[in-house]
N, C-alpha and C positions, 0 to 999 in steps of 0.2 A: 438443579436443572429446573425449567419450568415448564409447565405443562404441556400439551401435544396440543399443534394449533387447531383450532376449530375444522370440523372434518370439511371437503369440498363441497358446493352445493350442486354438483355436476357439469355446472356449465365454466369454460375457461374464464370468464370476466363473470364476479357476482357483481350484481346491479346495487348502488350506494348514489343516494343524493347529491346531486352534482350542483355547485354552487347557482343558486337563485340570478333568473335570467336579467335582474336590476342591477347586478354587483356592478360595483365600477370595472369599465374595462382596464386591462392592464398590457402592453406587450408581450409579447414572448423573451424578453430580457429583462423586465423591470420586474420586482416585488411588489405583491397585492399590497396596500397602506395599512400599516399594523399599527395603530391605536396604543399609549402607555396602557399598561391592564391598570384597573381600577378595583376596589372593593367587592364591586360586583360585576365583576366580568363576564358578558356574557358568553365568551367562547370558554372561558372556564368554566362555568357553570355545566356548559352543555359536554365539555370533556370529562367533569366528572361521571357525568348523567350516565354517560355512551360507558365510559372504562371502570369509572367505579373510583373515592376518592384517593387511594390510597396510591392509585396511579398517575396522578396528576400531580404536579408540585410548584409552587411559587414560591415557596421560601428563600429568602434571597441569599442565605447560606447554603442550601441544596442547590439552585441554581448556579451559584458559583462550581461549583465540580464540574460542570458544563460548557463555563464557560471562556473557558480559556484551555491553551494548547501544551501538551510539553514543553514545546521549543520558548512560551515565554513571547511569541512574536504577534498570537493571535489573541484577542480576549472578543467580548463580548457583553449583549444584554438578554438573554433570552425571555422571549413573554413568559414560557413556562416549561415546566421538564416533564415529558410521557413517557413512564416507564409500559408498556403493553408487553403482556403476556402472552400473545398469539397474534395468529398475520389476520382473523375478525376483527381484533381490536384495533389492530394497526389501521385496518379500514375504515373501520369506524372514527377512528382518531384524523387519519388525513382529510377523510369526507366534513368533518367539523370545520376544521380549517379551511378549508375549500369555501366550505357553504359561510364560514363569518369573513371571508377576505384576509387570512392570517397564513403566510409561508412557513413553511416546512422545512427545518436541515436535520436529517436524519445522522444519527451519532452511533460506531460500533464501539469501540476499545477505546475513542479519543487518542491516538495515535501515530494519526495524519499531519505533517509537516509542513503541508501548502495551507492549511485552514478551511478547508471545504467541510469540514465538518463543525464550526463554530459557529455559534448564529451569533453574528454580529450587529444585525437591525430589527431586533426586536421580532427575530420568529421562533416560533416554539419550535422545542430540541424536543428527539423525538429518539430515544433511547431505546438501541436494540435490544441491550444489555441483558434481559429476562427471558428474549427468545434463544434460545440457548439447546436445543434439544440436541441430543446422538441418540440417532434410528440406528439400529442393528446395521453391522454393516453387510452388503451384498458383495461376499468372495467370488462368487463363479462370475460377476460380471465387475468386478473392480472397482466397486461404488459403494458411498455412505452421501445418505438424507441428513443436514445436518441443521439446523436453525441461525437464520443470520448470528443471531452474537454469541455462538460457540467459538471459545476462546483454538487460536491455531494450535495452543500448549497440548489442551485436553484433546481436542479434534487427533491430533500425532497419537498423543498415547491411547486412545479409542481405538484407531486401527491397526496399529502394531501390535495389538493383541490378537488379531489376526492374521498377522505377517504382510500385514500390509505397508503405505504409507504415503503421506501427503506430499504431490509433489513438488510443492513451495515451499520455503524455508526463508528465514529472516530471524535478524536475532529482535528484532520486536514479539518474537512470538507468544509472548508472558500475557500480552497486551492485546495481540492486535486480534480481531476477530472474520470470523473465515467471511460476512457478509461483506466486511469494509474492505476486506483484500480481491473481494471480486467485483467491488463497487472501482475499485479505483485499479483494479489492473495488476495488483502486486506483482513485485519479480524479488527477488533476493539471490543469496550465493549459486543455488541450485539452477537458477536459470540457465547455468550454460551446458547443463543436462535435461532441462524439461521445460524450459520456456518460461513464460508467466501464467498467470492465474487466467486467464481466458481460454487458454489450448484444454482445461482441465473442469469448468463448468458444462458438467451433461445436461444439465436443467436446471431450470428454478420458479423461485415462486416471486412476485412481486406486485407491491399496490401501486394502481396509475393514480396520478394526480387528483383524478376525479371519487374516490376512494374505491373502484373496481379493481379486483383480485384477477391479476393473468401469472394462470398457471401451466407453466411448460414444465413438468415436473419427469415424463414418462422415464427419458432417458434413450431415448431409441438410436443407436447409432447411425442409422441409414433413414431421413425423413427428409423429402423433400418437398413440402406442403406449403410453401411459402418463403416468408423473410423469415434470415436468420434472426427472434425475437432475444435468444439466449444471449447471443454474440453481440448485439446490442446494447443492452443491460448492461454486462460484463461491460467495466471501464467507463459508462456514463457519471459514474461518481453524486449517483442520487440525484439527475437531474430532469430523468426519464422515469423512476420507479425508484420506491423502497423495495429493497430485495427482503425478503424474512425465512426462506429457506432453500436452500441449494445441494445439485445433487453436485456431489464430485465425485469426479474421476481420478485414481488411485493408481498407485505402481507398487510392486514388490517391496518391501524392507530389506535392505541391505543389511545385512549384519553384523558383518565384518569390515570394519573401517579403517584409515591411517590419515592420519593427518600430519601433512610437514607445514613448518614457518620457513622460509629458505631468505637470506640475506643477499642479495644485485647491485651490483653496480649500477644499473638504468631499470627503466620499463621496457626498454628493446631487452634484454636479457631476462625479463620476465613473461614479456611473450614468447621469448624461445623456448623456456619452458614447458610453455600451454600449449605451444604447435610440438616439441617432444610428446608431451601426453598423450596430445591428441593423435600421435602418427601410434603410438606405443600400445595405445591402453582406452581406446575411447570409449568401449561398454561401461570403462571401471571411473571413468573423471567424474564425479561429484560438484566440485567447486573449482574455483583459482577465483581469489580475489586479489589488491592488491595495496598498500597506504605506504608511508613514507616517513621514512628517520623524524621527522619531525610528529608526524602525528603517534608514533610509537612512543616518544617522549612522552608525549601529552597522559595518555593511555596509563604508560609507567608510573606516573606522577599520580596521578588521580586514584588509581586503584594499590598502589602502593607493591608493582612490581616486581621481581628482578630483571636482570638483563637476560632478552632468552636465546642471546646469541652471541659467540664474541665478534668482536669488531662494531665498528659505527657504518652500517648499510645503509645506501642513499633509498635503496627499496626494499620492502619486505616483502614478500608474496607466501601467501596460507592455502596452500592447495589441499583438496579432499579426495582419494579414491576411498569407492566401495564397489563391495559385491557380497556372492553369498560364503557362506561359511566356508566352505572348500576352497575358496579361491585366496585365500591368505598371502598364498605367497607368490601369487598374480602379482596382489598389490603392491609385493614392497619390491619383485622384480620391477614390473614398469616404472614406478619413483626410480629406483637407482637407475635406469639405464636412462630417464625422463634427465634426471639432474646430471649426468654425466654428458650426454648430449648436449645441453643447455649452458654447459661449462660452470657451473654453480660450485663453489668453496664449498666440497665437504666438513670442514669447520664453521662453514656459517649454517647449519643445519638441524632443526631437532625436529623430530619426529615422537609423535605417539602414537600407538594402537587401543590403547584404553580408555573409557569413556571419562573420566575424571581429567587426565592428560590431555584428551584430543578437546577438551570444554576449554581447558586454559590455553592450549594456544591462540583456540579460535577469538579468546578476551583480548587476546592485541588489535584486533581487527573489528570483534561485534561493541567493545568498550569504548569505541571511537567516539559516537554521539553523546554516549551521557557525560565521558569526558571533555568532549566540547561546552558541553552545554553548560558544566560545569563552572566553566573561564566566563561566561558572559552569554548573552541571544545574540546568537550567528543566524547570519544571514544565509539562508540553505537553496542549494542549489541544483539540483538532480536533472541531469543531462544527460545523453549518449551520443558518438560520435562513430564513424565507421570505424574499424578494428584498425585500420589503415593509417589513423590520424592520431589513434589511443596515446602511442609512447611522446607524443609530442604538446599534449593539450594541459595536462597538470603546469607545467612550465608557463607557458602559453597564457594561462588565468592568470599564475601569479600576475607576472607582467602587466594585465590587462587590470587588475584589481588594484595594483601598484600604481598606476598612473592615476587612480582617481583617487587613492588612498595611502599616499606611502606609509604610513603607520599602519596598516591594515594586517593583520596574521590570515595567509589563507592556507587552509589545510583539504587538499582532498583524497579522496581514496575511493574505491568502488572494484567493479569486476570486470577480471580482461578478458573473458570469452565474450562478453555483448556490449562491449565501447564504452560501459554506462558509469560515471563518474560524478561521483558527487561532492559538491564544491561547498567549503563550508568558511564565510569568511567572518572574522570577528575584528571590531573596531569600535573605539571608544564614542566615535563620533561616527557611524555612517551613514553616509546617502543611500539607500536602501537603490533608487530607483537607478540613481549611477552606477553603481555599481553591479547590480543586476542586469543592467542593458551592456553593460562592459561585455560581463561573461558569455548573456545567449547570443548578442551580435557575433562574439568570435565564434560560439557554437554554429549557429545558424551558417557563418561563413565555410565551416568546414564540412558542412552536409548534415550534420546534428539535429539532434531535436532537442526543444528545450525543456521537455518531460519523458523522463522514461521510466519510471516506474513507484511515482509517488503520488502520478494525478498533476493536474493543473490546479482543481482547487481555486482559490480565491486569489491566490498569488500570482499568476500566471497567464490570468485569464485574458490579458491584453495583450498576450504574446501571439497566442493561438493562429489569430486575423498574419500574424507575420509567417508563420509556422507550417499553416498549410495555405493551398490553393485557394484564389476567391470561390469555386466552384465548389469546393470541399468545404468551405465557412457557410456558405451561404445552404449546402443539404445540411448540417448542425443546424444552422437555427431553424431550418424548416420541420427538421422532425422533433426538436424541441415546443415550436408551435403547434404540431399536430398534436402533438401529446399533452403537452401544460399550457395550454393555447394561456389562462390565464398565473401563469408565472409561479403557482402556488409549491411547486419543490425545488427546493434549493437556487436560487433564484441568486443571478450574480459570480457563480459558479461554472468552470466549463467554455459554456457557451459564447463566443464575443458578441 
């Protein structure tokens, strides 16, 4: 872990040198002109000056780790790579850049799918990855203090040591870090028990543009002193503030878990299960997500499976209760009388109660991505639509990806408590932009939104103007103006 950030200097914004009133002007959507670095660079120089050199890096095999994404879709060139050690430095690192005209894309885990986190025109990456801290956690009010790039893995096992526990979940969580997932909105399985990562941000800490520290840290449930600043933050996706440390808000650890994989004939028949649950057992629903004979192949294939069902199911669906210890046999009442309800083949059915067991079922479902990624760079697609449209949209795409594509393999899967479906297509030859206007047009037609829970990012960003309201685009770029009037974070991201 590294060190504890610099203590507060008392006041909510510390005062840092705001770029020199000569700099070229720049819009509130364009990136300040970043200059190739040279021998003697002088925003290098001044980076090491501020952070110390061992935190600055140009070496163009270091910067390579930086500069490209899982997915294969995103690369990059970044001027240089800042690892800081606390949210001073951080300050001091963004107020450099500020003051030479050089943008900023701040980097947790590298684990973003839309590219919001690559710098791809030459800005310095600005790596959370050191600020990493676990403050003691706070049991009587259900909160831990935690450093942007505290990984979600450690962040879990941190407070279930207290019987606590995070209430976001995702199988990225090896990777992903708790500042990136409240930068960009995270949702995963869990979501159709606790929401996303916004409902769950009590405070935080973060540098504005101009390298001032605004600290909403207190945590106070009941403050009505102004704009929500927290809720802001939360889901700007580095465009508004680097975030460097965040309180969150916590829920009980369940302890006692069951996990079934259940084999359907359709998605209608997998929502009849989720609405059984939900009528049966709703304190105890955890998850339901849901993928598709074909992406279970993939899955199989890749990780070197068996079959965890008999029969060939057009749907899978990996449902989760939990609760506490005593309620054991809550759990595995409400599944049978959930699956009974739901008309589900007791032979297409397994279940486990054991953490080893309930980890492999869930590999048919969380294996999905790296087995894609696996086959080729798919084209990704992360959507949501009303619950209403759900069992008809997977189909829907194919079709719609089929017309621009007919060689195209499209595999999606996601979760049926909040519509959100993530479309993944792979083609030897694709049109990127056809075929992504294929799918959010038909989203957009059925009330959908064409980001739910990965961010916009750099991918998407032209959608947004389509997405929402002129009234709703045009307050985005005003409060991006207000804040980074000269474009110096994340620039190109977000905002149309």
């Amino acid at each position: 872990m590294s060190a504890p950030s610099d203590p507060p200097s008392g006041s909510e914004a510390d005062a840092a040198p705001a770029p020199p009133s000569d700099a070229p002007p720049a819009s509130e959507h364009d990136a300040p002109h970043a200059s190739a670095a040279s021998p003697r660079d002088a925003l290098v120089d001044a980076l090491r000056d501020a952070l110390g050199p061992e935190a600055v890096a140009t070496d163009p095999e270091v910067l390579a780790s930086c500069a490209h994404d899982l997915t294969g879709r995103w690369h990059g060139a970044p001027r240089c790579l800042l690892r800081p050690r606390s949210t001073a430095q951080v300050a001091r690192a963004v107020a450099a850049c500020a003051a030479h005209g050089v943008p900023v894309v701040a980097q947790g885990g590298n684990t973003g799918l839309v590219g919001g986190q690559i710098p791809t025109a030459g800005e310095a990456c600005l790596s959370l990855a050191r600020l990493d801290d676990l403050e003691p956690v706070d049991v009587a009010a259900g909160e831990v203090v935690v450093g942007a790039g505290a990984v979600l893995s450690q962040v879990q096992q941190h407070v279930r040591r207290s019987g606590l526990d995070v209430p976001v979940d995702h199988g990225g969580r090896w990777g992903a870090t708790i500042g990136g997932m409240v930068a960009t909105n995270a949702g995963g399985a869990r979501a159709v028990r606790h929401g996303l990562m916004r409902a769950h941000v009590r405070g935080l800490e973060a540098v504005l543009a101009d390298g001032r520290v605004l600290r909403r840290l207190a945590g106070l449930r009941k403050d009505n002193t102004g704009y929500d600043l927290v809720g802001l933050l939360a889901g700007s996706e580095g465009t508004l503030g680097v975030i460097t440390r965040v309180r969150l808000g916590l829920v009980p650890w369940q302890p006692r878990r069951l996990v079934a994989l259940v084999g359907l004939p359709d998605l209608d028949a997998a929502l009849a299960l989720l609405a059984a649950l939900r009528a049966r057992a709703p304190e105890l629903l955890e998850a339901a997500d849901f993928l598709h004979r074909e992406g279970l192949a993939l899955v199989r294939d890749h990780h070197g499976l068996p079959a965890p069902l008999a029969g060939d199911w057009p749907v899978l669906a990996v449902v989760e209760l939990a609760g506490p210890d005593d309620r054991a046999d809550a759990l595995a009442s409400a599944l049978e009388h959930a699956l009974t309800a739901a008309g589900a083949d007791p032979e297409a059915v397994a279940v486990a109660d054991a953490p080893a067991q309930r980890e492999a079922l869930w590999t048919h479902r969380d294996g999905l991505n790296e087995a894609i990624a696996a086959r080729g760079v798919p084209v990704k697609l992360d959507v949501s639509v009303p619950p209403g449209a759900l069992a008809s949209v997977p189909a829907a795409v194919a079709d719609a990806v089929a017309a621009v594509d007919p060689a195209a393999t499209t595999l999606t899967f996601g979760h049926l408590g909040d519509g959100n479906v993530h479309v993944n297509v792979l083609s030897d030859h694709a049109d990127e932009a056809a075929l992504t206007a294929a799918v959010l047009e038909l989203v957009l037609a059925r009330g959908g939104s064409v980001a739910a829970e990965h961010g916009v990012g750099v991918a998407k960003r032209g959608w947004v103007a389509r997405a929402r309201d002129p009234v709703e685009v045009d307050a985005l770029r005003a409060l991006k103006a207000a804040l980074d009037p000269h474009g110096v974070l994340a620039p190109g991201r977000l905002v149309p």
